[in-house]
DRENMAR-153721 format. One line per 2 residues: number of its first residue (from 1); for each residue x, z, y of C-alpha. Coordinates in Angstrom, 1 decimal, decimal comma. Layout:
<kekols>
NUM	X/Z/Y  ...
</kekols>
This chain:
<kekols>
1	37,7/-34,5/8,8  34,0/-33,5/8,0
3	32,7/-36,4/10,0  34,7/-38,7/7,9
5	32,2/-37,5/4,7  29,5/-36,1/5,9
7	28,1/-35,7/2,8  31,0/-33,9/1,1
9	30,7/-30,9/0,1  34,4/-29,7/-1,4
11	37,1/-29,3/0,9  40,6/-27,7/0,5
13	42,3/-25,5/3,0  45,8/-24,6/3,4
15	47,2/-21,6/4,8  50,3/-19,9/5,5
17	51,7/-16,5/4,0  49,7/-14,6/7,1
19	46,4/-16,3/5,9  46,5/-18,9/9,2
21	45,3/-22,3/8,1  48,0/-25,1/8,8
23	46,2/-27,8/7,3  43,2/-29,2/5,1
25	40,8/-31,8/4,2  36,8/-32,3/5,1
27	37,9/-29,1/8,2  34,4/-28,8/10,1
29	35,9/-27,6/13,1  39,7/-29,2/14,0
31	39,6/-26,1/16,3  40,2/-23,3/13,1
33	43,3/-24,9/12,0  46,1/-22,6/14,1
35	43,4/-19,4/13,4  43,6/-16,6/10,6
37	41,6/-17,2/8,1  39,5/-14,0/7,4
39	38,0/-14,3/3,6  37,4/-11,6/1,2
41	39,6/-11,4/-1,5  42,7/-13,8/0,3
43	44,9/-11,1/0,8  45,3/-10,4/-3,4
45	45,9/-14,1/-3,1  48,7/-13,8/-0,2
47	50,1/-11,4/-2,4  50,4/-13,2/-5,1
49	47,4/-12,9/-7,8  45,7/-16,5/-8,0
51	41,6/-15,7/-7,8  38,5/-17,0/-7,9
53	37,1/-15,9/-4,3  33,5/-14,3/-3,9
55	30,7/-16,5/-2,0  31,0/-16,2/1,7
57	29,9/-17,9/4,4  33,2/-17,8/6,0
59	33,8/-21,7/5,0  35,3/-24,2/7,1
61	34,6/-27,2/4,9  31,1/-26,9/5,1
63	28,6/-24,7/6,8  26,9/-23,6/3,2
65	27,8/-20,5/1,7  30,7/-21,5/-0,4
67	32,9/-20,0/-3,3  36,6/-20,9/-3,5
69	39,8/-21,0/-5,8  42,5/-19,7/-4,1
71	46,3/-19,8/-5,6  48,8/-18,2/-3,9
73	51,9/-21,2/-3,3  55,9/-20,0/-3,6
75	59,1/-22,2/-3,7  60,5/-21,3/-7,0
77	58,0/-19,5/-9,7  59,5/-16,4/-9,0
79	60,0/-16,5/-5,7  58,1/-15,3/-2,5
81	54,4/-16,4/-1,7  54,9/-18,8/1,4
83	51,1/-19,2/1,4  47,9/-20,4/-0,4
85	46,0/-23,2/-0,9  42,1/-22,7/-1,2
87	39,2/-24,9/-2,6  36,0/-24,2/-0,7
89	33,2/-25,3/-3,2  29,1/-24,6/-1,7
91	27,0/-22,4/-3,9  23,8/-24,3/-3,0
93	21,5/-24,6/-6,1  22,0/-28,5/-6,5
95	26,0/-27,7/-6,3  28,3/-28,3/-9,1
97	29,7/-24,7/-9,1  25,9/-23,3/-9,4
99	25,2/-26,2/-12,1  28,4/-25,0/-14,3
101	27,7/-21,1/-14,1  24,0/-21,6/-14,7
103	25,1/-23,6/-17,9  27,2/-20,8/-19,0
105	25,7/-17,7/-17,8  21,9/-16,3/-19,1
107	20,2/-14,9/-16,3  16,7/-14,0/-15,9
109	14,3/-16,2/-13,4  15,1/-13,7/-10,4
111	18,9/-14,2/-10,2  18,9/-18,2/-9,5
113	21,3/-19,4/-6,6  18,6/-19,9/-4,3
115	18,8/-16,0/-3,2  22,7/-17,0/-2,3
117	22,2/-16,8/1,5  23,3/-12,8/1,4
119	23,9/-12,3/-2,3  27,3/-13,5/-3,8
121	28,8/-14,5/-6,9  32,2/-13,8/-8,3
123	33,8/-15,0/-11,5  37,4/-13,6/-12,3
125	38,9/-15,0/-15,8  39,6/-12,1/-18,3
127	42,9/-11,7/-20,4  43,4/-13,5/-22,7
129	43,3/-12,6/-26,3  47,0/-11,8/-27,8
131	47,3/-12,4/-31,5  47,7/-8,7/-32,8
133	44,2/-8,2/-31,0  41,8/-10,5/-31,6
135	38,6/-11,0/-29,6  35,1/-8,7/-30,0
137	31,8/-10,5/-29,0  30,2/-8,6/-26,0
139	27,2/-6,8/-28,0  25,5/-5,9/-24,2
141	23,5/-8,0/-22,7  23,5/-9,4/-19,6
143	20,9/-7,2/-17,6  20,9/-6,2/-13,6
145	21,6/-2,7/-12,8  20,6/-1,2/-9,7
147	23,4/1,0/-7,9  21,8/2,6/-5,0
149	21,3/0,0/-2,6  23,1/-2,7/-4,5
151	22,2/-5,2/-7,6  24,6/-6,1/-9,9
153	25,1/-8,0/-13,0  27,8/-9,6/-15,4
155	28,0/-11,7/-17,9  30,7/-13,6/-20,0
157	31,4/-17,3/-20,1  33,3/-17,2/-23,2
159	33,8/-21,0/-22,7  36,5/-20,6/-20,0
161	37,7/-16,9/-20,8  35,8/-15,6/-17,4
163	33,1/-13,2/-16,0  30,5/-13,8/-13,8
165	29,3/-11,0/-11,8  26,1/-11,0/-8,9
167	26,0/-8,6/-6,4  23,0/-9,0/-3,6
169	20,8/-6,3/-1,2  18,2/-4,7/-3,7
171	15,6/-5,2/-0,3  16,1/-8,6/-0,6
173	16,6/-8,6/-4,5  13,2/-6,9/-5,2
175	11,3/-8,2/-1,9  10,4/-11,5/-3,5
177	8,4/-9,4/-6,0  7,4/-5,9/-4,9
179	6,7/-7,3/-1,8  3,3/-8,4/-2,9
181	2,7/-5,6/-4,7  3,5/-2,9/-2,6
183	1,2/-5,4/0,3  -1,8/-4,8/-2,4
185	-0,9/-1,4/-3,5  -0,8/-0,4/0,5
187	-4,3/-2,5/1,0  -5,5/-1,1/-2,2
189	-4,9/2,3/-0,7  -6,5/2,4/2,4
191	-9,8/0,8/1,1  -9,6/3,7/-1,3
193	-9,1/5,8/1,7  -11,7/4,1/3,9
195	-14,6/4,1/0,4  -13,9/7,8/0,5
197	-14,0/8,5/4,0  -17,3/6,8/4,8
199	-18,6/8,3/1,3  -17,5/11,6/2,9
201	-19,3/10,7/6,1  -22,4/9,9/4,2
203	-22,5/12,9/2,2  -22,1/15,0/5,2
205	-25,1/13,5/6,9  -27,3/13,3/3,8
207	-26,2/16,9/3,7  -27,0/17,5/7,4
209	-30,4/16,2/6,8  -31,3/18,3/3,4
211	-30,4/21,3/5,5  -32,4/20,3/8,6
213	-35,3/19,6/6,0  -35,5/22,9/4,5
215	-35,0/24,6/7,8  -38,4/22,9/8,7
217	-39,9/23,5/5,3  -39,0/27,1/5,6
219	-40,6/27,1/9,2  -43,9/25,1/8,3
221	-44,1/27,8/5,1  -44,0/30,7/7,9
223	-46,5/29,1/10,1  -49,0/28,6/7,1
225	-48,4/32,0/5,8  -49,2/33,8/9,3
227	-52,1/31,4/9,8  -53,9/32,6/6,5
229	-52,9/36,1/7,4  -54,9/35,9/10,7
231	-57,4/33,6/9,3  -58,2/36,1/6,2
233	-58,4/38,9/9,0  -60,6/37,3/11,6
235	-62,8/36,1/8,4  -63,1/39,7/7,4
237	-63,8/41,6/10,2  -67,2/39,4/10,9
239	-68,0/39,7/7,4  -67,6/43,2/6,7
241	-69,7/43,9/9,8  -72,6/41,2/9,1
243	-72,6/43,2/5,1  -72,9/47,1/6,8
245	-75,5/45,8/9,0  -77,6/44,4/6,0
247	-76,9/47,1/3,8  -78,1/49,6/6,1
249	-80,9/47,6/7,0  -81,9/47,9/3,7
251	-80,9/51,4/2,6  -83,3/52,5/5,6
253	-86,0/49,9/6,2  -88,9/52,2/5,6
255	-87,4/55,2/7,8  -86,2/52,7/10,9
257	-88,5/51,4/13,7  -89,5/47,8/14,1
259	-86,8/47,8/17,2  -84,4/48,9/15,0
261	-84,9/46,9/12,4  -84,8/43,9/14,7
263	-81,6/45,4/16,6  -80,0/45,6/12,8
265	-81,0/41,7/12,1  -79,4/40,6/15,0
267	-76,5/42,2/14,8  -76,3/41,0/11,3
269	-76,9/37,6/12,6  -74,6/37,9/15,4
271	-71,4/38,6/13,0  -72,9/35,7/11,4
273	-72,7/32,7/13,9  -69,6/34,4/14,3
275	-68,2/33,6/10,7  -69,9/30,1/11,2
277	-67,7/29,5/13,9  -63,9/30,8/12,5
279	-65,2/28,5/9,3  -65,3/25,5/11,6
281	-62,4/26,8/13,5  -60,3/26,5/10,1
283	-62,1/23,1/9,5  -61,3/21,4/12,8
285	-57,4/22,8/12,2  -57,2/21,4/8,9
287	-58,8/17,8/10,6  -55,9/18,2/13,1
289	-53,1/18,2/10,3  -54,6/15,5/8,7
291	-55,7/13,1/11,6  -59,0/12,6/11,2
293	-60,2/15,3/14,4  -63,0/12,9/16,1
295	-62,3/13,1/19,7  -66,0/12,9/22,5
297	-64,6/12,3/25,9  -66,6/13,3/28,4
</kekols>
């Protein structure tokens, strides 16, 4: 039993020609021994192909993902399979099964044993050279392919005659190192889209204002305009009269009366207290703009 080692981590399993295990050593659970065994790949064993079984963590022996060498177990060498016999050997990256293949097998840094919690390895031994045919190298190298949502790769171990092939989720595969990536490239993104949204913001307002400037620019423009127009009017009107009052004054001052005369000065001097006062009209307006108006309450 398990208990008996705790710290064992091979265990064999014996099963019958239905895949129900009838024995074993190192059995975790006394309670599977009487059940079917349900592992990928035991059924090519049951019928009668000795294999080298794919990682699962189907594993009575112990509760790591393990990988397993099944042969399949007959009376006679030709006769009928009367059931298997299975080594269950953990894929953990201190195991001896992970120590052998990574002595054999190149790999890059992203395919180490540690990701062996949903990926899995199988190695299945290729024929074996005949005499008439002798062996090539293998000229490709060992690379991972990407088959829609599946990683794979292979490579030889020329040492034993076998091929080691990986197979694991590319999510999981390519989280450990897009997943930082894509994180920045999303938080790259939406500061990108934040910078350009308030820039937008800010350019609209500064917009906004330059408008709302010119609108009063255009309006203080108008005022000024209409005020000179009135201002040069109501200038000329008292100025025009004060000059035809003086020129007639003296085109005529030795046929006019001394009333008339005098009527002429004053009106002459009337249109000019008038002028005095648009001048200091204008004056005081232009003191108003500026500030400076003196105010006498009284």
């Amino acid at each position: 039993m398990q208990s008996a080692q705790p710290t064992a981590r091979t265990g064999y399993l014996l099963v019958d020609k239905n895949g129900v295990v009838v024995n074993g050593t190192l059995i975790s659970d006394p309670a599977s021994v009487g059940k079917k065994l349900d592992r990928p790949g035991l059924d090519l064993v049951l019928a009668g192909t000795p294999a080298l079984l794919p990682v699962s963590s189907v594993s009575l022996t112990t509760p790591l993902p393990t990988i397993a060498i099944a042969r399949p177990l007959r009376a006679t060498p030709n006769g009928p399979v009367l059931g298997a016999v299975l080594q269950e050997s953990d894929v953990a990256p201190d195991s001896l099964f992970t120590t052998l293949i990574a002595a054999s097998v190149e790999r890059t840094p992203t395919s180490t044993p540690s990701s062996t919690r949903t990926a899995w390895w199988s190695v299945r031994r290729t024929r074996r050279p005949s005499a008439s045919r002798p062996t090539r190298p293998c000229s490709t190298p060992t690379r991972f392919h990407r088959h829609g949502d599946v990683v794979t790769a292979t490579a030889p171990i020329p040492s034993v005659g076998w091929r080691a092939s990986f197979r694991q989720s590319t999510d999981e595969f390519e989280g450990d190192i897009t997943g930082p990536l894509r994180s920045a490239l999303l938080l790259l993104v939406g500061v990108a889209i934040l910078g350009a949204g308030l820039t937008f913001f800010v350019l609209l307002s500064r917009l906004r204002a330059a408008r709302q400037e010119q609108r009063r620019l255009a309006a203080i423009s108008d005022a000024r305009e209409e005020f000179i127009s009135i201002v040069s009017h109501e200038l000329r009107t008292p100025a025009t009269g004060q000059l035809g009052f003086l020129q007639t004054l003296l085109d005529h001052w030795d046929a006019m009366s001394e009333t008339d005369r005098r009527q002429t000065v004053s009106q002459a001097y009337a249109n000019a207290r008038r002028l005095h006062a648009l001048s200091r009209d204008v004056l005081d307006t232009a003191s108003i703009e500026s500030g400076e108006l003196p105010y006498a309450f009284k």
